[in-house]
N, CA and C atoms as a LAMMPS dump frame, in Angstrom:
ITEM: TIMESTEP
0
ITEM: NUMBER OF ATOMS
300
ITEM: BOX BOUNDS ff ff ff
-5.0000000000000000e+02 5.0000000000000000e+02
-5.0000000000000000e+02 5.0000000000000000e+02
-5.0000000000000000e+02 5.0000000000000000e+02
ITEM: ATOMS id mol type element x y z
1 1 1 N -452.846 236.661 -359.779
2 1 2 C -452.293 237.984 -359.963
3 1 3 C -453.322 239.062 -359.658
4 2 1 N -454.59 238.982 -359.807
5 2 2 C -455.641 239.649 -359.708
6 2 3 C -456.139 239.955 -358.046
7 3 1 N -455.542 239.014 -357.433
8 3 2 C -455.703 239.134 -355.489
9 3 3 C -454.747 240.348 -355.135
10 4 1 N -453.801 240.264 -355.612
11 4 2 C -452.935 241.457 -354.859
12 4 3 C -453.157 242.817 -355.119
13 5 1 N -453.471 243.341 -355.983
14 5 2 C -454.148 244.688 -355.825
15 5 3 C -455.426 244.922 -354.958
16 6 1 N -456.876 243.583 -354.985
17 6 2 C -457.689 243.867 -354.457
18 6 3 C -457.483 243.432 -352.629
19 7 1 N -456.76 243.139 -352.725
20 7 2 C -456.24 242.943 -351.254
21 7 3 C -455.42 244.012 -351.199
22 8 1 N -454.924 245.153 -351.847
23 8 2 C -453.835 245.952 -350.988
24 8 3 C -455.459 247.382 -351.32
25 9 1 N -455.958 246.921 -351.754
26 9 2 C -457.586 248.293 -352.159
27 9 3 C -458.233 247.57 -350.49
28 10 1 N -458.109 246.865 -349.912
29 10 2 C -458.965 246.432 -349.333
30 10 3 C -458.612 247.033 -347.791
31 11 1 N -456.814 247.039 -347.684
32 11 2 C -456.318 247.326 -346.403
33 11 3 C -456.138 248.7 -346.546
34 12 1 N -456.075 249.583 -347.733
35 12 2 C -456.223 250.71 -347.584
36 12 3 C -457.093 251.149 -346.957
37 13 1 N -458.301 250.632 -347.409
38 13 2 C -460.435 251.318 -346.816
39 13 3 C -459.873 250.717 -345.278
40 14 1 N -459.634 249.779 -344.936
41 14 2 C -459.636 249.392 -343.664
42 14 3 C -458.711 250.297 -342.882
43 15 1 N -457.732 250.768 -343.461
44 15 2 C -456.689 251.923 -342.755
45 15 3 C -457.664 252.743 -342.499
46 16 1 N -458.298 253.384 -343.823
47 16 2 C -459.12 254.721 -343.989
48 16 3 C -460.106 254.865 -342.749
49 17 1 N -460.358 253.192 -342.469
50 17 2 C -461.617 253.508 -341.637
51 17 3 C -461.323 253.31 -340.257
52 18 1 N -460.061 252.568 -339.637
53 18 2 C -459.267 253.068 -338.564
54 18 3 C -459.341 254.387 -338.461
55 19 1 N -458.668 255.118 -339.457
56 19 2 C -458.216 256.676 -339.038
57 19 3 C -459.608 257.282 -339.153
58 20 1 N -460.453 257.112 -339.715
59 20 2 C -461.859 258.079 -339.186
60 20 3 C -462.494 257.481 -337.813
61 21 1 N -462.14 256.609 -337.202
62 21 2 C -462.593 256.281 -335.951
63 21 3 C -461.798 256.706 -335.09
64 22 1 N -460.232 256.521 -335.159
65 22 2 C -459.74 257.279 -334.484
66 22 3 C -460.019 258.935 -334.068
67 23 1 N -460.72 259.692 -335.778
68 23 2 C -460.357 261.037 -335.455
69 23 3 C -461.95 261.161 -334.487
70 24 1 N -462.734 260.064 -335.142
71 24 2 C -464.365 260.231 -333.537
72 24 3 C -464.09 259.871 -332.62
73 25 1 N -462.915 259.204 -331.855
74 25 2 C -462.549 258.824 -330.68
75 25 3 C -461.513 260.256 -329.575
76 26 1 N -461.25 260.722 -331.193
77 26 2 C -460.064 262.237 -330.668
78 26 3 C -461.273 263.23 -329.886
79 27 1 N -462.514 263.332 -331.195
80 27 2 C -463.241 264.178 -331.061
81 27 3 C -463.696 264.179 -329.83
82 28 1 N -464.164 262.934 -329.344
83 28 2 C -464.94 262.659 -328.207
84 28 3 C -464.7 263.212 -326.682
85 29 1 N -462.857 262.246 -326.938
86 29 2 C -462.075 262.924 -325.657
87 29 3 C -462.075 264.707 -325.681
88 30 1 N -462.062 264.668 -327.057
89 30 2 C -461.472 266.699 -326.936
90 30 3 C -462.511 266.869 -326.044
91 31 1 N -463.758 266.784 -326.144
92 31 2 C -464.866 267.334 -325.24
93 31 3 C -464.936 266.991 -323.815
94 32 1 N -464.538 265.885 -323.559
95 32 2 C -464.384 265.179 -322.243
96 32 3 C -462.988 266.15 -321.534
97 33 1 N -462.564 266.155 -322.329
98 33 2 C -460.812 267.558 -322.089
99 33 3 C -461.057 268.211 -321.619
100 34 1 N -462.237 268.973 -322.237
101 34 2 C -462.546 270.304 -322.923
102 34 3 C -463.735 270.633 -320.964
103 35 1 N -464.344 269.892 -320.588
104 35 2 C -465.404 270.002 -319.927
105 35 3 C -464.84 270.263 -318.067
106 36 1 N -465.566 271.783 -317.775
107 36 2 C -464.75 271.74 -316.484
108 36 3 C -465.368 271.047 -315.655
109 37 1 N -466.84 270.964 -315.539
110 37 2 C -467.613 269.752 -314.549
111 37 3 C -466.915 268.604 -314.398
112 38 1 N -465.996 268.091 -315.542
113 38 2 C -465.284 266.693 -315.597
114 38 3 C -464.718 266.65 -314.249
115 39 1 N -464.001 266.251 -313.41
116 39 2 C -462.631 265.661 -312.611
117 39 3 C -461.38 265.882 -313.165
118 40 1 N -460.596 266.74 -312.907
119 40 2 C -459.42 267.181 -313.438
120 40 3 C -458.447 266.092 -313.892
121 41 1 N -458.635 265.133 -312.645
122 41 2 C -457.865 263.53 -313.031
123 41 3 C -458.25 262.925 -314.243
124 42 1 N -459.395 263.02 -314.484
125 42 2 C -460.369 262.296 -315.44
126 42 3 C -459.972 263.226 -317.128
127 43 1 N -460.152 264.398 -317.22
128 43 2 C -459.917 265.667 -318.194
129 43 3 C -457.975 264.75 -318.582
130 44 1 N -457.497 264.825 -317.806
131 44 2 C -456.056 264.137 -318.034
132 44 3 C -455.869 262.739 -318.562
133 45 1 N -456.847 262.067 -318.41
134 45 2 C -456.425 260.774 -318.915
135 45 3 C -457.099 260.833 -320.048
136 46 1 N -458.304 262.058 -320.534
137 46 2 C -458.711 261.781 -322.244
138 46 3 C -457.665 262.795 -322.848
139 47 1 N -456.134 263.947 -322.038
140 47 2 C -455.797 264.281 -322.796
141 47 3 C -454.395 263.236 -323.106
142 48 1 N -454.125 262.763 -322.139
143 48 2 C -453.417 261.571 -322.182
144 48 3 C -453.644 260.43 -323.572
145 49 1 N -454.799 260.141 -323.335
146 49 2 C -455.496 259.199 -324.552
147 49 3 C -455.685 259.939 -325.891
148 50 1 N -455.54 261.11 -326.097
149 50 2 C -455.687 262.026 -327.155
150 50 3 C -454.405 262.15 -327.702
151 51 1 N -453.128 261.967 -327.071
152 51 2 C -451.786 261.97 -327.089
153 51 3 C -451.218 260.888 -327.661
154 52 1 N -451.831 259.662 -327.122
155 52 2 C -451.667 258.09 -327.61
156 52 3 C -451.988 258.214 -328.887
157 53 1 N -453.19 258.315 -329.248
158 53 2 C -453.631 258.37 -330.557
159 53 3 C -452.997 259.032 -331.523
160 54 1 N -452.697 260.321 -331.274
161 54 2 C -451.815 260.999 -332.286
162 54 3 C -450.585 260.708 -332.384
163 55 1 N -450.039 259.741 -331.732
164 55 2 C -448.792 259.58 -331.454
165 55 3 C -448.757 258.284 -333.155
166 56 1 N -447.06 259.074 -333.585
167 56 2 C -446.976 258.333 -334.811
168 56 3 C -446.118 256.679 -334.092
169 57 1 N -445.6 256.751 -333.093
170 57 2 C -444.541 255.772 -332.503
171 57 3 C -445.358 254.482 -332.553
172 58 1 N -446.533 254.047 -332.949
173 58 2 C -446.91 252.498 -332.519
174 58 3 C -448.169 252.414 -333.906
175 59 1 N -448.176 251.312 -333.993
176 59 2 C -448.895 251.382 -334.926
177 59 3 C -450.889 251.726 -334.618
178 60 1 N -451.552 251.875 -335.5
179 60 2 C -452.843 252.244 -335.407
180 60 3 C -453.746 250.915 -333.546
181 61 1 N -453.681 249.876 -334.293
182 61 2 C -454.168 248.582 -333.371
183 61 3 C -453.454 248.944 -332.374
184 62 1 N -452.104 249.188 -331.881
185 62 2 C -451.469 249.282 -330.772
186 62 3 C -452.193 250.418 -330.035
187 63 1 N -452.176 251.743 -330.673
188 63 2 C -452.459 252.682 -329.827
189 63 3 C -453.807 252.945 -329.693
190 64 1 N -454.464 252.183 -330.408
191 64 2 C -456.097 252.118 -330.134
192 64 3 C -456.515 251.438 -328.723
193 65 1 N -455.002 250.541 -328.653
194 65 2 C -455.096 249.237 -327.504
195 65 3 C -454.747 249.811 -325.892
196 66 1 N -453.739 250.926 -326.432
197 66 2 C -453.084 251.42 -325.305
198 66 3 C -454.399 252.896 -324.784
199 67 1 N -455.137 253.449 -325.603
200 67 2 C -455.74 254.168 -324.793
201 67 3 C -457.418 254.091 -324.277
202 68 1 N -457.648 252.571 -325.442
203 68 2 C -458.988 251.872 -324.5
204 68 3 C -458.223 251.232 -322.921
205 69 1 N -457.477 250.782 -322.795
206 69 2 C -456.747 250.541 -321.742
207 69 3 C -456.798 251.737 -320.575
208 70 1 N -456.726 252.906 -320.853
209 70 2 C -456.102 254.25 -320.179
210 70 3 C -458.106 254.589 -319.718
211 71 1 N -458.56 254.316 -320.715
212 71 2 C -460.316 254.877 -320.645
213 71 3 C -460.935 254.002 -319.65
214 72 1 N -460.701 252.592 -320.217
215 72 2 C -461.366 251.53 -319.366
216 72 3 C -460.84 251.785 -317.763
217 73 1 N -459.574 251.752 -317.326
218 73 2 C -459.552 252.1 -315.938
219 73 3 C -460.005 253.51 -315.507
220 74 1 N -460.026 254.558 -316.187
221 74 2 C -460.744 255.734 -315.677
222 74 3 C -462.415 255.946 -314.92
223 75 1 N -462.87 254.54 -316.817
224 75 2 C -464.083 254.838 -316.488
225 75 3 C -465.042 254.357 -315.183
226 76 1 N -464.077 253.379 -314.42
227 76 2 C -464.447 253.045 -313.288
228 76 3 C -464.615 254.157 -311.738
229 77 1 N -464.231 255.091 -312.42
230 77 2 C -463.924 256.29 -310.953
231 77 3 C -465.391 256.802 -310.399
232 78 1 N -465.478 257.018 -309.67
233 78 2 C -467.001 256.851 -308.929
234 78 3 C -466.838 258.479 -308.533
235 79 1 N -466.37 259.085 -309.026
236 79 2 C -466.672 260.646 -309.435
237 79 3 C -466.932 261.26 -310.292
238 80 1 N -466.745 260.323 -311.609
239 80 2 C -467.025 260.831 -312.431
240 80 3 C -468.653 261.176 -312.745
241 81 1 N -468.982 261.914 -313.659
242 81 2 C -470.778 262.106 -314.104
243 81 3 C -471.066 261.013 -314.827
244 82 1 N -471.704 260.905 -314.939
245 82 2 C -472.948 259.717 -315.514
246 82 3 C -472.692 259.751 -316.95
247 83 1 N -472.614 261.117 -317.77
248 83 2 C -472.761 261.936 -319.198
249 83 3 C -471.239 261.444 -319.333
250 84 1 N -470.335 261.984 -318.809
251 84 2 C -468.6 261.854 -319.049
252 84 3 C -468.76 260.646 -319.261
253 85 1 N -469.403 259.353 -318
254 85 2 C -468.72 257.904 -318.265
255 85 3 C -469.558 257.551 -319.923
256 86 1 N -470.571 257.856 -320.06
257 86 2 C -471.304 257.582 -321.685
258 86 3 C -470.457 257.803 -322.246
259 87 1 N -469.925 259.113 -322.404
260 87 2 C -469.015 259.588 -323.078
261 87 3 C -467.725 258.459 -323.856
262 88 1 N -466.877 258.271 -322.441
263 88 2 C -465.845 257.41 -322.227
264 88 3 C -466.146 255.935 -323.149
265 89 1 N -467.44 255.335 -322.785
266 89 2 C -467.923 254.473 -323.655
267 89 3 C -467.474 254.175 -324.683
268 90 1 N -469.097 255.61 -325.765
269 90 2 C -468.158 255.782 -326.81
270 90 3 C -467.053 255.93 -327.306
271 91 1 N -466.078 256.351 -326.682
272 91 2 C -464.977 256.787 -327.254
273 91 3 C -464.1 255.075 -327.552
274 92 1 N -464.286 254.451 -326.139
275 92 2 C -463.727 252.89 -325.963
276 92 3 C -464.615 252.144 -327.255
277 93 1 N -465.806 252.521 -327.258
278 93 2 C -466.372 251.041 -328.404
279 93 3 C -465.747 251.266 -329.918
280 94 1 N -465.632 252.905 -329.997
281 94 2 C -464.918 252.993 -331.26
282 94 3 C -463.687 252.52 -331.732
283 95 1 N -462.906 252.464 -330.55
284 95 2 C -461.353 252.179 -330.502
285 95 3 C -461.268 250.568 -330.635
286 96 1 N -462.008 249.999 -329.934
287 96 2 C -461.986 248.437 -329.456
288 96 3 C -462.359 247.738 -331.222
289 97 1 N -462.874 248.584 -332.082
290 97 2 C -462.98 247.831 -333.503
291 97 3 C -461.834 247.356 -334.184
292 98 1 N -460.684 248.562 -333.902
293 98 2 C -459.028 248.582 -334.745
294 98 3 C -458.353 247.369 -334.16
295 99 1 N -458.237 247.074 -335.289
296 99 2 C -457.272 245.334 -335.338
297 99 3 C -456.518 245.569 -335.956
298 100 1 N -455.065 244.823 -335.633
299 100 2 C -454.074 245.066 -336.913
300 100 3 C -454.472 243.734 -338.085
């Protein structure tokens, strides 16, 4: 009887700590958005991926899944800056932790 509360205390912190990675993964793109040196193509797929994330329709793991997906093919573009693809990185290593 004593497992089921500390198991439902346990997936809460683990929610908690999804959604603060998510909101450093928001942050990240906002700047990558935000930056006109970026590639206009490139500025679109972190506001794209900024969209995923906030989006209530899929659960946390899903949409973490769907916009390391959207980053990882961007970050291959051979126009982008050097600083943006770091950027992109981070934003992917944070996301790639959320498991359902």
């Amino acid at each position: 009887m004593g497992v089921g509360p500390k198991l439902a205390a346990k997936k809460v912190k683990r929610r908690e700590e999804y959604e603060a990675r998510i909101r450093q993964a928001i942050s990240v793109l906002d700047e990558v958005s935000q930056d006109t040196t970026t590639p206009r193509n490139i500025r679109k797929v972190a506001k794209d991926s900024i969209e995923m994330l906030n989006s209530d329709k899929y659960s946390l793991a899903v949409r973490a899944a769907n916009a390391t997906s959207m980053l990882d093919e961007i970050s291959q573009d051979p126009n982008m800056p050097p600083y943006t693809r770091v950027k992109l990185w981070n934003a992917i290593s944070l996301l790639e932790a959320i498991k359902d």
